[in-house]
C-alpha positions as CSV (number, residue, x, y, z in Angstrom):
1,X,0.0,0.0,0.0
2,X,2.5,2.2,1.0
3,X,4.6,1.8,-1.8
4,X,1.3,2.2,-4.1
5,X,1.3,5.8,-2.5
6,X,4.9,6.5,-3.4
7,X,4.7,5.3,-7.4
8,X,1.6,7.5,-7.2
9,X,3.2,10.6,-5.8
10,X,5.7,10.3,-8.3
11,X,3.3,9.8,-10.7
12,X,1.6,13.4,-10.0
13,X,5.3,15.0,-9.5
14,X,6.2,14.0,-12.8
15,X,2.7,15.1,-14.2
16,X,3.3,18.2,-12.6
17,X,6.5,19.0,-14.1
18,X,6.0,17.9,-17.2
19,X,2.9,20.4,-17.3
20,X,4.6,23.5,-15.5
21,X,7.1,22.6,-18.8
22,X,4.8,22.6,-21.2
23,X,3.8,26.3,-19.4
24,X,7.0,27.8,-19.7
25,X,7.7,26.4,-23.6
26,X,4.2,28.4,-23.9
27,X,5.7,31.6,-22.3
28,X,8.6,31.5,-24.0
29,X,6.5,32.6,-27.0
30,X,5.4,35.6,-25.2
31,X,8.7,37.7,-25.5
32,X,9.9,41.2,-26.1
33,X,13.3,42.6,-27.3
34,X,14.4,45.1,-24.9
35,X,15.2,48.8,-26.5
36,X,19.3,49.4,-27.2
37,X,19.7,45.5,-26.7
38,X,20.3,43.5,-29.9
39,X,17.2,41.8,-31.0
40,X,17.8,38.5,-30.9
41,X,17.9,39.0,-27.0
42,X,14.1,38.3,-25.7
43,X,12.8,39.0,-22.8
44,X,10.2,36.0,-22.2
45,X,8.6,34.5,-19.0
46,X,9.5,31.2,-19.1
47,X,11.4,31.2,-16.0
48,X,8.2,31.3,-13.9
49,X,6.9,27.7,-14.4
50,X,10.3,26.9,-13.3
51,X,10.8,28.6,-9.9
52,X,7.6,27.5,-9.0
53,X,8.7,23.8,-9.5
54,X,12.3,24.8,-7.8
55,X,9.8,26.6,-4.7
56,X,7.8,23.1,-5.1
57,X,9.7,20.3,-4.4
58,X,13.3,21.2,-5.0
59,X,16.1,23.1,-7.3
60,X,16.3,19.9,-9.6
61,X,12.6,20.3,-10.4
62,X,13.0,23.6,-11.6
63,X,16.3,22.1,-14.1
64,X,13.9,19.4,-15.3
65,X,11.4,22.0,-16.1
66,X,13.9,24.1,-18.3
67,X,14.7,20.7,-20.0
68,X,11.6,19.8,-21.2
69,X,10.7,23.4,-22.2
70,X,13.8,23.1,-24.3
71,X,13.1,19.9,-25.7
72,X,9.7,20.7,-26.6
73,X,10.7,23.3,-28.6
74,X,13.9,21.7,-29.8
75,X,11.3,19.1,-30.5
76,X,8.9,21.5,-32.6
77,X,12.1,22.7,-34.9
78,X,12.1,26.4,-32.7
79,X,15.6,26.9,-32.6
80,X,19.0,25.9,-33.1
81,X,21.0,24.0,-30.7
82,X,23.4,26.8,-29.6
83,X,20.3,29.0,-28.3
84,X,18.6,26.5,-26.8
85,X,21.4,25.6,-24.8
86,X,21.9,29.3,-23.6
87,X,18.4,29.5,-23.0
88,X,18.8,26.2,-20.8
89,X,21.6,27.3,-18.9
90,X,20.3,30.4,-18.4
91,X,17.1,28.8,-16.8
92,X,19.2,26.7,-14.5
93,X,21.6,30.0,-13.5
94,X,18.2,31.2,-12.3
95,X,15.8,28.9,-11.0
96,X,17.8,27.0,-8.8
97,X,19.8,29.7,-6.7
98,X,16.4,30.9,-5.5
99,X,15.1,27.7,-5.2
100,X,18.4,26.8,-2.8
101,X,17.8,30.4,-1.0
102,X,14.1,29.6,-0.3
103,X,14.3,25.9,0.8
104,X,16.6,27.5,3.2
105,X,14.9,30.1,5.1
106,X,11.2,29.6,3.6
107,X,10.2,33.1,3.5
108,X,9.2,36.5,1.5
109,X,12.7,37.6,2.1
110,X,14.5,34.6,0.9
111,X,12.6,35.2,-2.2
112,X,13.6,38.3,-2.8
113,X,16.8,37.1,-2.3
114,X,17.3,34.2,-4.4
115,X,15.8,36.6,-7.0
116,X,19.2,38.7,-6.6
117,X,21.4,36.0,-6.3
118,X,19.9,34.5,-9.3
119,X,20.3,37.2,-11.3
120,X,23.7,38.2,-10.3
121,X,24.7,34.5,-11.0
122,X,22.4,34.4,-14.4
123,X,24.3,37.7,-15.6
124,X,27.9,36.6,-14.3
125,X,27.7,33.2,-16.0
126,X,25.9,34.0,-19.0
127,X,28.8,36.5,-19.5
128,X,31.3,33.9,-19.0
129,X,29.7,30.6,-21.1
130,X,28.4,32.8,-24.1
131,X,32.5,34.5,-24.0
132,X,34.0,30.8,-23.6
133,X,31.8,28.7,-25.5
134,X,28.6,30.2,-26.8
135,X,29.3,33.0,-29.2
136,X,32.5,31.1,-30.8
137,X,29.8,28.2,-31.6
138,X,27.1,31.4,-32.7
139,X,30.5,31.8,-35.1
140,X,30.8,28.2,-36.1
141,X,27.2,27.6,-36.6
142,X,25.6,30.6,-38.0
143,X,29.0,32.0,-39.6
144,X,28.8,34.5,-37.4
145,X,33.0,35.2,-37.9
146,X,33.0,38.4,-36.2
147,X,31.8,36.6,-32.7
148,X,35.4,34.9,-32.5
149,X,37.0,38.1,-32.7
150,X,37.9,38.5,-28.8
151,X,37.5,42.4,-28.7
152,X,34.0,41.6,-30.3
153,X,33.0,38.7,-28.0
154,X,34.0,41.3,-24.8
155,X,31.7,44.1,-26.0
156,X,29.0,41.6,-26.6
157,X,29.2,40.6,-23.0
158,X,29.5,43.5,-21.7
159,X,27.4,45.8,-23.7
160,X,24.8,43.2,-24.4
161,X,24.4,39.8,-22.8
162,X,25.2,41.3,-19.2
163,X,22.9,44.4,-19.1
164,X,20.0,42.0,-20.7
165,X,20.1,39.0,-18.1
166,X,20.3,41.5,-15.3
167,X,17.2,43.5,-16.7
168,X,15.8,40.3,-17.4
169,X,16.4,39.3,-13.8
170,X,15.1,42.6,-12.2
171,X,11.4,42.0,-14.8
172,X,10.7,38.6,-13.2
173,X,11.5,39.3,-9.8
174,X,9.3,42.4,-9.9
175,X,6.9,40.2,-11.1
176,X,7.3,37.5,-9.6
177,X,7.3,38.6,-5.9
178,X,3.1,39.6,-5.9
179,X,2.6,36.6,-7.7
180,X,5.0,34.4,-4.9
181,X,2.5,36.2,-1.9
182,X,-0.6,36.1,-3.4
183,X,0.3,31.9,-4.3
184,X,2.4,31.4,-0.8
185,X,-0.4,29.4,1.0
186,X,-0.8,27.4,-2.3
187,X,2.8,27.0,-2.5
188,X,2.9,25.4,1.2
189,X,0.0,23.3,0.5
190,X,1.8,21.4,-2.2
191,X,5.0,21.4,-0.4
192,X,2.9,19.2,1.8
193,X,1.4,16.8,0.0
194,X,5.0,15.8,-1.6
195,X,7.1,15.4,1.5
């Protein structure tokens, strides 16, 4: 019996995550370049679905959220590989900082915190992969030459990629926080049922 109830709970986990997945591959449609910021930088709120599963049950939840949104829309032929896997990373930089901050300390506060720390990491390592390994594979696949240029990859980072996942950071946790207190209690309530 009792092990009925386990396979059953992960049953509903995994139909849970698969669903807050399918969410956030829906919000990543919804996006918006941000003025001064190269266009192929979107602002999209895909991130959500994933914090949520990270606040949930636990940081790896909110990881296998951003996988299957990025599958699904590898899946559905939405992008290349090298995107998708800074769109991935990206998720992950994110999500599971504040889902570490808020298992933690439980609270508004460590909300609002994770949110910083997430960004702060999101920014810092997005500047690093996309210098490393990102935009000389943006040169290699779309023949992008100018992206293995080093002086070009450092004003890219710094004049683009940073600025956007810290703005980017600062939109979701401004909207996120309201949404986080209105959704605490509901939050708690699922917390319980999957311990």
């Amino acid at each position: 019996m009792m092990q009925r109830s386990m396979q059953s709970s992960k049953l509903l986990k995994l139909i849970i995550l698969s669903l807050l997945g399918t969410i956030s591959l829906l919000l990543f449609f919804l996006n918006f370049p941000l003025p001064l910021l190269p266009d192929y930088l979107k602002v999209d709120f895909s991130d959500v679905p994933a914090i949520m599963a990270s606040l949930i049950f636990s940081p790896l939840a909110g990881v296998v959220v951003v996988a299957i949104k990025n599958v699904l829309y590898l899946a559905i032929g939405g992008g290349e590989p090298v995107g998708v896997t800074a769109n991935f990373l990206a998720g992950v930089l994110f999500a599971v900082p504040i889902g570490i901050i808020y298992h933690k300390f439980k609270s508004v506060k460590s909300i609002v915190s994770g949110l910083i720390t997430g960004t702060i990491i999101m920014a810092l390592g997005m500047g690093v992969f996309n210098y490393f390994v990102l935009l000389p594979a943006y040169s290699l696949v779309m023949g992008m030459e100018e992206m293995a240029i080093p002086s070009v990859k450092w004003w890219t980072v710094l004049g683009a990629i940073l600025p956007f996942n810290v703005i980017k950071g600062i939109i979701i946790g401004i909207l996120f926080v309201p949404l986080f207190i209105k959704m605490r209690r509901w939050i708690e309530l699922q917390q319980a049922k999957f311990i």
